[in-house]
N, C-alpha and C positions, 0 to 999 in steps of 0.2 A: 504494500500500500504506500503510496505517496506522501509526501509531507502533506501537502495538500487537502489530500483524500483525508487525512488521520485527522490535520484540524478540524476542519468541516464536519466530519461525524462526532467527534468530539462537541463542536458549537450546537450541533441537533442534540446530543444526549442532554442538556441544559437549558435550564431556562435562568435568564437571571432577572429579579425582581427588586423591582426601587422602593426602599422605604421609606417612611416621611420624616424620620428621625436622622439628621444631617448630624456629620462633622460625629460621629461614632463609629464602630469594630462592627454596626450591623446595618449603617447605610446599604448595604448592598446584601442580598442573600442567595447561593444558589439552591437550587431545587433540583432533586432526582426527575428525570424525564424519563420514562419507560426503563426504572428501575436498573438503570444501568449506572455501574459505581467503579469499573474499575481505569477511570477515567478522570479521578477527583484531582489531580495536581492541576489538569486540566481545567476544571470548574474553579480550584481556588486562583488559577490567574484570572479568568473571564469574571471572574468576582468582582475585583480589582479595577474593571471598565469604568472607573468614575473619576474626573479631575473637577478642582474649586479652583475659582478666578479670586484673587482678589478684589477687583474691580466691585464682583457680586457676591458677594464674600458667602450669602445662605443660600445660594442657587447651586447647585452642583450641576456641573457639564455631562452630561448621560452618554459615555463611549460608547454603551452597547448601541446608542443606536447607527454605529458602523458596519455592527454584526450584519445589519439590514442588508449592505451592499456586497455582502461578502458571495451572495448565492450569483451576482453579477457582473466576475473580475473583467477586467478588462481582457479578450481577447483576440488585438492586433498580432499579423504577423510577427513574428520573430526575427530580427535582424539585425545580420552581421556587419561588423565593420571594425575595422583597424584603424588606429590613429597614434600620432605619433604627437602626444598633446601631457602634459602633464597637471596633476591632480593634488591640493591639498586638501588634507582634513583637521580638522582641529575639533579635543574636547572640550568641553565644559562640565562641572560639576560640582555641584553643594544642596546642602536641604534650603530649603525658603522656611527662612527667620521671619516671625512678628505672632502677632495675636492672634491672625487667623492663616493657617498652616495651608500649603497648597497639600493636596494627600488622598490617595483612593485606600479606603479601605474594604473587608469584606470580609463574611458570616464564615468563613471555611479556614479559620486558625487552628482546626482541630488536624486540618493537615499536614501541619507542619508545616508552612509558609508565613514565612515573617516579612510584613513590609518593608520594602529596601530607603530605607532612610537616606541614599546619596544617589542624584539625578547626572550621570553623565550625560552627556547630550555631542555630536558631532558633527561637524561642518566639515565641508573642504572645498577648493579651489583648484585653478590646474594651470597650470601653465608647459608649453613645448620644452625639451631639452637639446642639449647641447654637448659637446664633449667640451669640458674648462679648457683644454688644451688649445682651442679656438676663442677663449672669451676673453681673456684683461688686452682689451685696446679701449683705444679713444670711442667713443663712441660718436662723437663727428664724423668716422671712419666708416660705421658700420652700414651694411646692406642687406636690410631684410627680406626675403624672397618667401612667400608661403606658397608651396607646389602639392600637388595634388591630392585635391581636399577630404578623398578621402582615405587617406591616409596622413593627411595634414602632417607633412615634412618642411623643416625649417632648416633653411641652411642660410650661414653668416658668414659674410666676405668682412675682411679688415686690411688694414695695410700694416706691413710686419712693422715698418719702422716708426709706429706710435703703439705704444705699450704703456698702460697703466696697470700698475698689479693692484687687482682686488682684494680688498680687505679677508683675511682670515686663509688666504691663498699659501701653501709652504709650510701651513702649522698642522700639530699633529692635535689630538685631543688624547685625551689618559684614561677617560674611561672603558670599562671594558665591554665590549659586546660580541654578543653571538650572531650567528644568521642561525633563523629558526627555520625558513623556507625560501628556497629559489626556484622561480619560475622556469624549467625547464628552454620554456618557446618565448615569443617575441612580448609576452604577456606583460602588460603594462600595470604596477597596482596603484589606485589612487586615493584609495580610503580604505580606514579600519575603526572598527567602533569595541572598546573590548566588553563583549556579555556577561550579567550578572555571573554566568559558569564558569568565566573565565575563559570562553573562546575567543576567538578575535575574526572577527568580521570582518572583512574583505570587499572592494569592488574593485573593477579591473573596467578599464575601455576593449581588452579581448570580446566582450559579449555582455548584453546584459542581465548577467546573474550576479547574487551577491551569494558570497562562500563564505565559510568558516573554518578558523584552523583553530586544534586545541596544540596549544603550543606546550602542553607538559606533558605529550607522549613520544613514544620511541621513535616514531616517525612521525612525524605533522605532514599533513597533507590536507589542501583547501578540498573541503564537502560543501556540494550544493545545498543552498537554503530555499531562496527562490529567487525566480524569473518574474521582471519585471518587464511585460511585454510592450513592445512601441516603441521601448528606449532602446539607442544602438549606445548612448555612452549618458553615467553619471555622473553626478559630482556630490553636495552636499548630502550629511548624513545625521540625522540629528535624534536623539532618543525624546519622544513626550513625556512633560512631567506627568508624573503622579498617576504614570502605570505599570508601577512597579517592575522596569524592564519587558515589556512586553506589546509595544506599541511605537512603532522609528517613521520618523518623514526621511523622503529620498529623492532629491530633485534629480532630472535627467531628461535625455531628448534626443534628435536625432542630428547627428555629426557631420558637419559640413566644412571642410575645411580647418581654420584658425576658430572654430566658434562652433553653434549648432545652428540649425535652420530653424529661421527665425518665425516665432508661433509654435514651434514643436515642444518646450520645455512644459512640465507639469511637474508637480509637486506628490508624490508618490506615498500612500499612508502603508504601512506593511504591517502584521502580527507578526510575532517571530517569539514562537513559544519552546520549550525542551521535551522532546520525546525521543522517548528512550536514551538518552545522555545526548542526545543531537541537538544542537535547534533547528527549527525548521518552523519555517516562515508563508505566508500565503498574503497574497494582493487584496488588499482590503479597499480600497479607493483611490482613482489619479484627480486632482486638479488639475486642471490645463490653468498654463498661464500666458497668454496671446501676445503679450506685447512685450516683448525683450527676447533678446538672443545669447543670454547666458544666463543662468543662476548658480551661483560658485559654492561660493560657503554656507553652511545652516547653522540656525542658531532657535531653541523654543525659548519664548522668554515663560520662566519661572511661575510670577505670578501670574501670569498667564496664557496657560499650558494652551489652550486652543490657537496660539497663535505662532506662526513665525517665520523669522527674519531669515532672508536668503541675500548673496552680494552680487548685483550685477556689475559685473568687472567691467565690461565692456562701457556699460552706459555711467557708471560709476551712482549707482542707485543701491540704497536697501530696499529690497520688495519686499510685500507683507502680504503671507497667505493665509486665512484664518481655515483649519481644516475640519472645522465642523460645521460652518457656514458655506463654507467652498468659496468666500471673497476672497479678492487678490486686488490687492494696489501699490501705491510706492508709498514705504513709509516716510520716509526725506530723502533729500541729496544734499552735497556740500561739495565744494571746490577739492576737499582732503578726499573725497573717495576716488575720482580720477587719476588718471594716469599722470598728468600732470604736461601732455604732449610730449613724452619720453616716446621718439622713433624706437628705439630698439625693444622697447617692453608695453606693451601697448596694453597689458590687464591693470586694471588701478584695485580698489578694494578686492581683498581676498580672502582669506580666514576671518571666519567670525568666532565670538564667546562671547557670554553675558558672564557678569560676575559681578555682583550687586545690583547697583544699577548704571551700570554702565555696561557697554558693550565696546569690546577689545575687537580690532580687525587688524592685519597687516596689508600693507599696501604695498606691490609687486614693482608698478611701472615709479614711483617715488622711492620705494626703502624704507618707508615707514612703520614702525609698530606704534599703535596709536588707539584711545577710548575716545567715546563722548557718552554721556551722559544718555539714558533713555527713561522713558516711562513704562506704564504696566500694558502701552496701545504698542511700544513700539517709535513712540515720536520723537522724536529731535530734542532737549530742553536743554541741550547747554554747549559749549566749543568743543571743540574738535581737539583734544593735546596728544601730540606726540612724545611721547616715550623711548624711544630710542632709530637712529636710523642707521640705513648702512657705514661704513666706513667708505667705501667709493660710488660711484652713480652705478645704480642697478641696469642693468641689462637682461636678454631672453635667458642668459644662464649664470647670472647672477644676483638673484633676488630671492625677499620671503615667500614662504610658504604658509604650511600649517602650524598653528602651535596648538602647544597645552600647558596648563600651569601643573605643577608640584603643590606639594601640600605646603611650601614656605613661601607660594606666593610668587614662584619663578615664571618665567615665562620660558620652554624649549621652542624653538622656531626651526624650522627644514627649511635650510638653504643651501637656494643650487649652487653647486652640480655636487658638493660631496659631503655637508657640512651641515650638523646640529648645534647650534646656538643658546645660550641664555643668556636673556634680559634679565636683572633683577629688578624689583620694585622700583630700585634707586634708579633703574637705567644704564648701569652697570654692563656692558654686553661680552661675553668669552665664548670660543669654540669647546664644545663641550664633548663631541664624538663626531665620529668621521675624521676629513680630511685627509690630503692627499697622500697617499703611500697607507693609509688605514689597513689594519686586515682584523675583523673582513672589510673590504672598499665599499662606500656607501654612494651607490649609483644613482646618483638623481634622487636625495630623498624628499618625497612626498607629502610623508604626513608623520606625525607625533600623537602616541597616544599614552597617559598614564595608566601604568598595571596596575591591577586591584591590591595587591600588596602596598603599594604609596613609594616604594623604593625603586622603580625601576621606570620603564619606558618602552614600548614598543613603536618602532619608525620601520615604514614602507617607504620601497621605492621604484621607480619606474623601469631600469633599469639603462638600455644603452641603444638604441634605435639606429646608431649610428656604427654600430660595431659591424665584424662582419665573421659570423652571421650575429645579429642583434641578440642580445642579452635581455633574459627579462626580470624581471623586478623581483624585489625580496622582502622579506617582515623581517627583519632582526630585534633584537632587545639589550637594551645599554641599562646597566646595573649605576644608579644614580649614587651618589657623593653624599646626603645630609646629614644634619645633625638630627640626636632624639627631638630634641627641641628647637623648633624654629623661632 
């Protein structure tokens, strides 16, 4: 039986029923449906369908009624496509502090399932790669050519005798890391989210599937989760609050070139539950969203979980898709999410996180790691500050990517083409793993994700498009530096 199949009967064995008693362990209850019971871990997630807005602080958001849509996944053909585009993702995660708690709970603690009290959430962004060996020039110098869209290859002319070397370029990092999986084939990875189990969640521009790998077996090997049909390539990745790991938004669309074809992006809602030690995941709803040609990073804001923030790189916009209403518009723009008219790097906003209330983004075509202030809609309410920027002007193979914060509050950032980064609060900036002569060498990394242990890190990367034959992308994990107490 299929992921699929096993959800789905699983969602018929159940009923779940709203109770009028808010903001308690019995808001939510499930009930035996044709006495079928050996299916209850099952029941005690679908329990859990409930998120609170701030905003409406006694109204509870009623998830099951996504359940609705699940009898009518979307089923567009399935297509292929290869690109030669790279991907960040960034997490986020904390509980939502104040008086009234964002939180699903539900009637079935006799399961054994305890509400997961920390909301990771993941975004990511993409950008093309490069081999460094062709990057530190002038960038007065350079020629950017984008050739064959779908395959979307980038190649960069310079002139030898203007050489600027790139900040962080020659240096070695100290930390230690492993490669936990390499992509055999030309397989490009651009996100990972890691699961309450501890798997780590994958997507790739190879196909639109997302996989999972359990990275503390003998062999790790990416298993399909599911197919997200319509899309040929994603990007942002983000978990909704307050459903206990078991509810993820996924933007993505069809691949044209340097971008996607424009109208094709939607905002993807997925289940992604554990059967028999797997997760395994099923299409629950797309938003289409018509007007832009990219949605990079994700981001759900906190106190309120029905909503959220994606980065159009291109247009230099936050989009804002509410996924239980199905609206979609532009949250703001500002001068700092643009490119800033950098020829050679033409994404401007790209990683998102919330984390307070502010939301963190790094900006690709400037070199900016950078917050402003938001509200519980999503809106604008205060500047734009930068927090740290390159060391030299970014280019297609020298700029940020995805980060994640550490438990002391750091920022790791992936930058191209070999190099993980931290920002400290201070602004503080050092290469932290990778770099050149690395082993293992870190090919294009993509994205940053914190381990559930708090100590460690996992980073994807795209690999080498430009090799021959081309190298594909890898998950490693860098064993982190801190103190007991930050």
């Amino acid at each position: 039986m299929t992921c699929a199949a096993h959800v789905r009967r699983s969602i018929a064995q159940y009923q779940i029923i709203k109770h009028p008693n808010t903001l308690t362990r019995r808001s939510f209850a499930c009930t035996k449906h044709d006495q079928v019971e050996r299916d209850r871990d099952i029941c005690a997630r679908f329990s859990r369908w409930i998120s609170l807005s701030r905003k409406i602080s006694n109204a509870l958001l009623d998830y099951c009624l996504v359940l609705v849509r699940i009898s009518c996944p979307w089923r567009t053909p399935k297509a292929q496509s290869k690109v030669a585009k790279k991907v960040y993702f960034l997490y986020f995660g904390r509980p939502v502090r104040g008086k009234t708690r964002v939180g699903i709970w539900g009637s079935c603690e006799t399961e054994g399932f305890k509400t997961s009290r920390r909301i990771p959430n993941i975004f990511h962004a993409y950008l093309p790669i490069l081999p460094r060996s062709r990057l530190c020039r002038n960038s007065s110098t350079m020629l950017l050519r984008l050739l064959v869209p779908s395959f979307a290859r980038v190649l960069l002319w310079a002139s030898a005798a203007q050489r600027a070397e790139c900040g962080f370029i020659g240096s070695r990092a100290t930390l230690p890391a492993t490669q936990i999986y390499k992509y055999p084939d030309d397989t490009f990875v651009e996100n990972l989210h890691v699961l309450p189990s501890g798997h780590v969640l994958l997507s790739t521009f190879k196909s639109g599937n997302l996989s999972a790998v359990n990275p503390n077996t003998a062999n790790p090997t990416p298993q399909h989760v599911v197919t997200l049909d319509g899309a040929t390539g994603l990007t942002g990745i983000t978990e909704i609050p307050a459903t206990a790991g078991t509810l993820y938004a996924v933007t993505g669309g069809i691949h044209t070139g340097f971008g996607f074809q424009y109208g094709s992006l939607s905002v993807y809602v997925v289940l992604i539950v554990q059967i028999n030690g797997k997760p395994c995941g099923l299409l629950v709803s797309k938003i289409p969203y018509p007007d832009t040609a990219m949605m990079n990073g994700l981001a759900a804001i906190p106190n309120n979980p029905t909503v959220v923030l994606s980065a159009d790189s291109l247009g230099g916009r936050v989009l804002r898709t509410n996924i239980l209403t199905r609206q979609v518009d532009v949250a703001f723009t500002d001068p700092a999410l643009g490119a800033g008219g950098n020829p050679t790097m033409p994404l401007g906003i790209n990683g998102l996180k919330i984390k307070g209330n502010y939301l963190y983004f790094t900006n690709s075509g400037r070199g900016t790691y950078a917050r402003v202030q938001i509200d519980n809609s999503g809106n604008k309410v205060g500047p734009v500050q930068v927090l740290a920027t390159l060391p030299s002007p970014a280019n297609m193979t020298y700029a940020y990517d995805d980060f994640d914060f550490d438990r002391c509050g750091n920022a790791h950032i992936s930058l191209h083409d070999y190099d993980v980064v931290r920002v400290t609060p201070a602004g503080a900036q050092s290469l932290i793993a990778g770099g050149l002569g690395a082993a293992p060498l870190f090919e294009s990394p993509t994205a940053v994700a914190a381990a559930r242990d708090g100590n460690s890190i996992f980073v994807t990367t795209g690999g080498n498009y430009t090799a021959t034959p081309p190298t594909g992308g890898q998950l490693l994990k860098v064993q982190l530096s801190l103190p007991s107490k930050c």
